[in-house]
C-alpha positions as CSV (number, residue, x, y, z in Angstrom):
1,X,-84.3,23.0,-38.7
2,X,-80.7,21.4,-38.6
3,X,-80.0,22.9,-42.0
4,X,-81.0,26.3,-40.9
5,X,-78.6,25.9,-37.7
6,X,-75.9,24.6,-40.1
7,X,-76.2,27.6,-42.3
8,X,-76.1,30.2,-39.2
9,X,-73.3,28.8,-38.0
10,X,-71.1,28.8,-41.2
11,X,-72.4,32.1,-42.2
12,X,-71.5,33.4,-38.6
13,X,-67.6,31.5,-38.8
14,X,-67.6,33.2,-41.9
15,X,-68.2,36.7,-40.2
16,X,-66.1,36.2,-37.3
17,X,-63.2,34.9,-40.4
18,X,-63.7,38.0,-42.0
19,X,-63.5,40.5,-39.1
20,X,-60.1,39.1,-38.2
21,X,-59.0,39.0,-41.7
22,X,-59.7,43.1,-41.3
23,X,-58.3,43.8,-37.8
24,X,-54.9,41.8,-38.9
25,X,-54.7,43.7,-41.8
26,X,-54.9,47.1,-40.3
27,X,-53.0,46.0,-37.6
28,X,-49.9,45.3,-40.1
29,X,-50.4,48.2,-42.5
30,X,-50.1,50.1,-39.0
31,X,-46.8,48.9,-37.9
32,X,-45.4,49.2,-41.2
33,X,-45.9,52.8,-41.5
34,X,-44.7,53.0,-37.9
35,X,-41.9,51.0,-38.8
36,X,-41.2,53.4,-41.7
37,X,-42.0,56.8,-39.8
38,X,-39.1,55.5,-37.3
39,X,-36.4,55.3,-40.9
40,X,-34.5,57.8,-41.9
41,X,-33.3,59.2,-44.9
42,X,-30.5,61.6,-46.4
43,X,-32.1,64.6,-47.8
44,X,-30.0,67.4,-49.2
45,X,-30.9,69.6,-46.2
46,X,-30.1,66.5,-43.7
47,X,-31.1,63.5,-42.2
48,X,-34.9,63.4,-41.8
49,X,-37.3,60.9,-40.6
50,X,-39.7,59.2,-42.4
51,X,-42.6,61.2,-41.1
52,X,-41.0,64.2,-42.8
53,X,-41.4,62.5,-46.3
54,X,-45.1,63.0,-48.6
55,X,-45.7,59.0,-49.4
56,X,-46.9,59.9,-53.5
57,X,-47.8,56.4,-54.0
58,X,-48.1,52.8,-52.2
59,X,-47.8,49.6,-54.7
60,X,-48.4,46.3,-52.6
61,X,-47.8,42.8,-53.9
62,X,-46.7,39.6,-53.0
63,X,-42.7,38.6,-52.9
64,X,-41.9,36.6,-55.6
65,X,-40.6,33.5,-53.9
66,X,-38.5,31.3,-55.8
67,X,-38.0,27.3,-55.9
68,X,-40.3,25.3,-53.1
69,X,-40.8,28.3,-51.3
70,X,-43.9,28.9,-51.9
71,X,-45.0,25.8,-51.3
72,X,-43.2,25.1,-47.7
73,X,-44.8,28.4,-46.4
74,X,-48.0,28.8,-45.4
75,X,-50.0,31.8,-47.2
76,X,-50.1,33.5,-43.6
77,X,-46.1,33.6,-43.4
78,X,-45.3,34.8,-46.5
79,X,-43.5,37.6,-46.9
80,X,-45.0,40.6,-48.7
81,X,-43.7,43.4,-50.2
82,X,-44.6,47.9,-50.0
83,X,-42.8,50.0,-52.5
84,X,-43.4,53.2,-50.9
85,X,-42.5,56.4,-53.4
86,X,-41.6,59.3,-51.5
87,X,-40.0,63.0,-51.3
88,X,-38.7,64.6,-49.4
89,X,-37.2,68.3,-48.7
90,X,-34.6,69.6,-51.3
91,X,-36.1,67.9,-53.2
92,X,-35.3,64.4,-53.0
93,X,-37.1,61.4,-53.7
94,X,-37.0,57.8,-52.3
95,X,-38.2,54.4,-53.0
96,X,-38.6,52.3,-49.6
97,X,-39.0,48.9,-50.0
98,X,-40.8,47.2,-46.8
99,X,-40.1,43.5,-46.1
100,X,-42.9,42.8,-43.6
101,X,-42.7,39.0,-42.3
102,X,-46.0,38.2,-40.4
103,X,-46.9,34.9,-38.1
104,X,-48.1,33.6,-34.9
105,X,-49.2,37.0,-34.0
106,X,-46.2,39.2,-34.2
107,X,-44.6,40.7,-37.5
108,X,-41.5,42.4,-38.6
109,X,-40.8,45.1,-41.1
110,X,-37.6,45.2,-43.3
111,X,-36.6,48.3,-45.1
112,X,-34.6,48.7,-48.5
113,X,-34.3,52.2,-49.4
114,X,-32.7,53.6,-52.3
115,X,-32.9,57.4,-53.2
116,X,-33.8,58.3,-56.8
117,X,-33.2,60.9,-59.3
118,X,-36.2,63.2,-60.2
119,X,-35.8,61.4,-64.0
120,X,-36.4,57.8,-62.2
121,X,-39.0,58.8,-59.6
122,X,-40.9,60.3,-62.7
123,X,-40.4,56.9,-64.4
124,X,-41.5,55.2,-61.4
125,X,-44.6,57.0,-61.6
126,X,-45.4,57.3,-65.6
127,X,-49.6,56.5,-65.9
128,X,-49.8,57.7,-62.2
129,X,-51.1,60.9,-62.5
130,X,-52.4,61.8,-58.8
131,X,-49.3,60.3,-57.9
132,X,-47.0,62.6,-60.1
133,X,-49.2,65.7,-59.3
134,X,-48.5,64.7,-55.3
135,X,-44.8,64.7,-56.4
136,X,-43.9,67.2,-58.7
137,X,-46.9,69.5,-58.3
138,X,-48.7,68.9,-61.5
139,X,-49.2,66.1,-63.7
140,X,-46.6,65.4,-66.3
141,X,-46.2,62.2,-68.4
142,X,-43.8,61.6,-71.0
């Protein structure tokens, strides 16, 4: 009988772990695309915000940290990194770079942006093909 409440109680930890895991998650994705709504960007018909741009593709992964780094923070204060392709009117195309830094409840979003020729943004994409159709309006791949 102890067993059995042992196992509830792990397997409802483990629940409970895995719900918060999920709200915190969606809670930062959130505030980075409000963080990058809230950017703006030279277009060649003006300024525009970032709500104006079609987001073609998301790539998500870890910084790279270098030295002890990555061993003096704790996985929940790492910083991670969004490459977010986007165009915009003209056309115009953008990579925007979020630096999100999350802990102790709060977090805080970073932008790089650099604007790209249509040769590099169809670089960028190359083996993407939904994300080059969203792009250029058709899927092309050298």
């Amino acid at each position: 009988m102890d067993e059995l409440i042992t196992t509830l109680v792990i397997v409802a930890f483990m629940g409970v772990t895995l719900f918060a895991a999920r709200a915190h998650s969606r809670k930062a994705r959130d505030e980075v695309m409000r963080s990058f709504n809230a950017q703006t960007f030279d277009t060649p018909v003006g300024r525009v915000t970032g709500e104006a741009l079609k987001i073609v593709k998301i790539s998500r992964q870890p910084m790279q940290l270098g030295g002890d780094d990555v061993y003096t923070l704790s996985r929940e204060h790492q910083p991670s990194d969004a490459f977010l392709y986007c165009v915009g009117p003209g056309p115009s195309y953008f990579v925007a770079i979020a630096i999100a830094q999350t802990g102790f409840g709060a977090m805080s979003v970073k932008w790089v942006v650099r604007p790209l020729t249509e040769e590099r943004m169809r670089g960028a994409l190359v083996g993407d093909r939904k994300a080059t159709a969203l792009a250029f309006g058709r899927a092309t791949e050298a």
